[in-house]
C-alpha positions as CSV (number, residue, x, y, z in Angstrom):
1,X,0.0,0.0,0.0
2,X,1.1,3.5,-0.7
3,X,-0.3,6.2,1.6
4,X,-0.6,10.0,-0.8
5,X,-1.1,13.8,0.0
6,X,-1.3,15.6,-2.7
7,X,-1.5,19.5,-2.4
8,X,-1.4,23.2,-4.8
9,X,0.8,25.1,-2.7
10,X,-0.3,28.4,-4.3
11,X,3.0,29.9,-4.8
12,X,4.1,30.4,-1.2
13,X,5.6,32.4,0.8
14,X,8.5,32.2,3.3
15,X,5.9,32.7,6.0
16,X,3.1,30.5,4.6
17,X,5.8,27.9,3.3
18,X,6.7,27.6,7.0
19,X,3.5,27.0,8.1
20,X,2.6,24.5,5.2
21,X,5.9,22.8,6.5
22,X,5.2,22.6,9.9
23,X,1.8,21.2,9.2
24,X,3.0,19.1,6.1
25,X,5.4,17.4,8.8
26,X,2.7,16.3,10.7
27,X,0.9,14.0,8.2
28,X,1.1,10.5,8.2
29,X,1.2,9.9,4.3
30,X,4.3,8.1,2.6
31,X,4.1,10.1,-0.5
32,X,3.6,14.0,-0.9
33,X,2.6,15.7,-4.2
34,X,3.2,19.3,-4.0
35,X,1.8,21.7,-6.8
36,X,2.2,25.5,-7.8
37,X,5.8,25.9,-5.6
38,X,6.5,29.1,-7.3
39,X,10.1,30.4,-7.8
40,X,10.5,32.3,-4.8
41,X,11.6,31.9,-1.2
42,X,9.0,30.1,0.2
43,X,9.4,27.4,-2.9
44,X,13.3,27.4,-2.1
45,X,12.9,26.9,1.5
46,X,10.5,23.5,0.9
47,X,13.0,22.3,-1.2
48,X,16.4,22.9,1.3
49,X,14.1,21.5,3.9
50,X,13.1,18.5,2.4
51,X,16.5,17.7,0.7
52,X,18.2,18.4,4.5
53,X,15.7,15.8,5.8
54,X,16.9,13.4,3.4
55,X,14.0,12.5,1.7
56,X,13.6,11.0,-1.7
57,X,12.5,13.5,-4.2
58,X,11.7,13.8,-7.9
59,X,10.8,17.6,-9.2
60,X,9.9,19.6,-12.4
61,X,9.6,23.5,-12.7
62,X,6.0,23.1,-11.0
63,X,6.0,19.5,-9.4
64,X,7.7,18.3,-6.2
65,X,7.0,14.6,-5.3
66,X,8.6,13.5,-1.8
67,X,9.0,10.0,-0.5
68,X,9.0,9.7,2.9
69,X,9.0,6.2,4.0
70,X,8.9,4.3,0.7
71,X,11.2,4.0,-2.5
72,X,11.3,6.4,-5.4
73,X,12.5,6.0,-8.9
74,X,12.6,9.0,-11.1
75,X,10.6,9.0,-14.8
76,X,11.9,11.3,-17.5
77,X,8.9,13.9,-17.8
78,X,8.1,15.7,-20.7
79,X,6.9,19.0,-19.3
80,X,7.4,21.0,-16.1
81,X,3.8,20.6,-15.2
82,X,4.2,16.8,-14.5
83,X,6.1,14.9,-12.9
84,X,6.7,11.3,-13.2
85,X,8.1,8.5,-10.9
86,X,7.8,4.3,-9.7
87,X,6.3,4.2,-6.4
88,X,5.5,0.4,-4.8
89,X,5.3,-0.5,-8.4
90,X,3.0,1.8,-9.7
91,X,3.7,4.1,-12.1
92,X,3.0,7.4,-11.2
93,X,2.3,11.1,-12.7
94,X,2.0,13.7,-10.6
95,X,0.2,16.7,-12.2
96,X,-0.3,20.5,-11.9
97,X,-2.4,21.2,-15.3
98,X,-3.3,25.0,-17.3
99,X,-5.7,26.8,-15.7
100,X,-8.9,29.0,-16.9
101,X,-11.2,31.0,-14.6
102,X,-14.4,28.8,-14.6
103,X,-16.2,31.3,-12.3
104,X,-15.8,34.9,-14.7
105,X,-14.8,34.8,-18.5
106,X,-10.9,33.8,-18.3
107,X,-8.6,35.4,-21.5
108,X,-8.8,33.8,-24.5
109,X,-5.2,33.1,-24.7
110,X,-5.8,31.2,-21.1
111,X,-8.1,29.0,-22.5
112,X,-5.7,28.6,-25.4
113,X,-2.9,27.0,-22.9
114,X,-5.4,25.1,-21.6
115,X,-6.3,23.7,-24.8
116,X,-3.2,23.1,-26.2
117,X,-2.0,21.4,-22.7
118,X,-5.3,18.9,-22.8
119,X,-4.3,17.9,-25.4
120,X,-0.1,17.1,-24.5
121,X,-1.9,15.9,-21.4
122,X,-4.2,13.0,-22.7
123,X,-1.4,11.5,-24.5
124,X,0.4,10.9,-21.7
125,X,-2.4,9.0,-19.3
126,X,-1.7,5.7,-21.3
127,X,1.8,5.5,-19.8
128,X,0.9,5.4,-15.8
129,X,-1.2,3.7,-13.4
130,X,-1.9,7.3,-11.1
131,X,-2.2,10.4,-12.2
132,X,-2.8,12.1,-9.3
133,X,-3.1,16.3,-8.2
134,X,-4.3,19.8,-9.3
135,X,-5.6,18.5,-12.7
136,X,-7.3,21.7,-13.2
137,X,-9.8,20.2,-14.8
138,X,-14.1,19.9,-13.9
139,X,-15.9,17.1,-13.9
140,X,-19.1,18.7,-15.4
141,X,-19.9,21.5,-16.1
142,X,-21.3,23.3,-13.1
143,X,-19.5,26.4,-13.0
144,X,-20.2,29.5,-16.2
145,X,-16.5,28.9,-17.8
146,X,-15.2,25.5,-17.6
147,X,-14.4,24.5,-21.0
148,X,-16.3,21.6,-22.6
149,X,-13.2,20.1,-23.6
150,X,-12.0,19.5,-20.0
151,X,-15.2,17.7,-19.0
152,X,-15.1,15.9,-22.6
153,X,-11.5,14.9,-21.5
154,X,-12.4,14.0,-18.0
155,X,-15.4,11.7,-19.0
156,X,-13.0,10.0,-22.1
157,X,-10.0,9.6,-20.4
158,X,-8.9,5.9,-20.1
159,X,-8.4,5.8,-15.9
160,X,-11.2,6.1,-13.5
161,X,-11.4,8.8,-10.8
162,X,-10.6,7.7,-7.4
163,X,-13.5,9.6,-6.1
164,X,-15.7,7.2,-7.2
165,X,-19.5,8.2,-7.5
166,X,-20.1,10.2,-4.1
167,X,-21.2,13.5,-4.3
168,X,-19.3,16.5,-5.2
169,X,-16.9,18.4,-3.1
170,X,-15.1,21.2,-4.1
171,X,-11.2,21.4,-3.4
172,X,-10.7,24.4,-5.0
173,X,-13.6,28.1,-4.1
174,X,-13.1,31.3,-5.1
175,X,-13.8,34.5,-3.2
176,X,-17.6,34.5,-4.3
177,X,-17.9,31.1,-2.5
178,X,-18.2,29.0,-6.3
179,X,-15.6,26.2,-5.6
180,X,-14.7,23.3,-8.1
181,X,-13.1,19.3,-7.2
182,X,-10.1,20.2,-8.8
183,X,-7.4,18.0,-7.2
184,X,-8.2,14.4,-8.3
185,X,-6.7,11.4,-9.0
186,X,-7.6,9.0,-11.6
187,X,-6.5,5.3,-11.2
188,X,-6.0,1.9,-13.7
189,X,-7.0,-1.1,-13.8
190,X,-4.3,-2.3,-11.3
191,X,-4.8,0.0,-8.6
192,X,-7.3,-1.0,-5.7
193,X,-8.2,2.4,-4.2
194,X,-8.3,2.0,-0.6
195,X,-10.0,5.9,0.7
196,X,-9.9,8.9,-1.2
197,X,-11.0,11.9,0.4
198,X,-10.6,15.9,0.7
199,X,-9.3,17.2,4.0
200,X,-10.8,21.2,3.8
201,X,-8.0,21.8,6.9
202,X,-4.9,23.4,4.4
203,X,-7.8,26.1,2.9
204,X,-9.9,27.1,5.4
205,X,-7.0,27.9,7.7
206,X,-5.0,30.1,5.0
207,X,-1.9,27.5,4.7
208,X,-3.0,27.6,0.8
209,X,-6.6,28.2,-1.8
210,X,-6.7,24.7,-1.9
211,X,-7.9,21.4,-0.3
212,X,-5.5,18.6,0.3
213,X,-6.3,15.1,-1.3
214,X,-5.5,12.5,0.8
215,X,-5.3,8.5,-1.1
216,X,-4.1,4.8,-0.2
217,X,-3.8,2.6,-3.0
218,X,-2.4,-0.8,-3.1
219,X,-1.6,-2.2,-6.7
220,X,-3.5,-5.2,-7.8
221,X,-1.5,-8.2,-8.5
């Protein structure tokens, strides 16, 4: 079994990157999926922390993955907003996808990213058993300005969402209260998902915008 917290740090900083630290330290997951470091201090003091602790560590320009108290191999990724690695023999893809404003009307070269990264995303599900963290993208179409072709990915896309079929819960709400799920994780055919579930604690208390996802999965056969 592999214990996961995956969390969009929001571009922290040194202050808030303390506190996410101290509360990050706290958590009793194997694995942690960090999104949205940014480039600044608070991003550069999570990394000299967790290299001085000795963890094992894979990282893009927008991705940190830790390993705490399992074994991590490294996967080439093609683009800084993944990040790829072999975790209890599972291949994993740890994700922080091109955002659009789904609440008012986002630019029109911001939903051109996030077109053209759909698309450089889809082809890479094939290759992993997880792909797990701020997808950015909606399962339906609740909110004004998701884009169709984020749901259309979401309902083609060859995994299954760990979430399962309970209602929704947004990890993600904007200052108007409208709120989105967000930070997912989408799982194979070899993957037993044993909880998936949002923990609100990291938003509501300012360490970050968003909630964490917390996930134990045990690889079938």
């Amino acid at each position: 079994m592999v214990s996961i917290l995956a969390l969009n740090l929001a571009s922290p900083t040194k202050e808030r990157a303390h506190a996410l630290l101290e509360w990050l330290w706290l958590q009793p997951e194997d694995l942690w999926v960090l999104t949205d470091l940014g480039r600044g201090p608070g991003a550069r003091l999570i990394a000299e922390v967790v290299a001085a602790a000795g963890f094992d560590r894979a990282a893009t320009e927008q991705v940190l993955v830790v390993a705490r108290d399992v074994g991590l191999t490294p996967v080439e990724s093609t683009s800084p907003r993944t990040c790829g690695v072999v975790v209890e023999g599972l291949r994993l893809l740890a994700v922080y996808g091109a955002a659009s404003d789904p609440v008012r009307y986002s630019s029109s070269s911001q939903r051109q990213r996030k077109r053209e990264w759909l698309v450089e995303f889809e082809q890479l599900l094939s290759a992993y058993d997880v792909v797990v963290g701020d997808l950015n993208i909606a399962p339906d179409r609740s909110l004004p300005y998701v884009l169709e072709e984020e749901v259309a990915l979401y309902q083609r896309q060859p995994l299954r969402d760990a979430w399962g079929h309970r209602p929704e819960e947004p990890s993600w709400v904007d200052h108007t209260g409208a709120g989105v799920r967000y930070d997912q994780a989408w799982v194979g055919d070899a993957v037993e998902v044993l909880d998936c579930r949002l923990d609100q604690h990291p938003r509501l208390h300012g360490l970050t915008d968003h909630a964490a996802l917390r996930l134990a999965l045990r690889r079938i056969g």
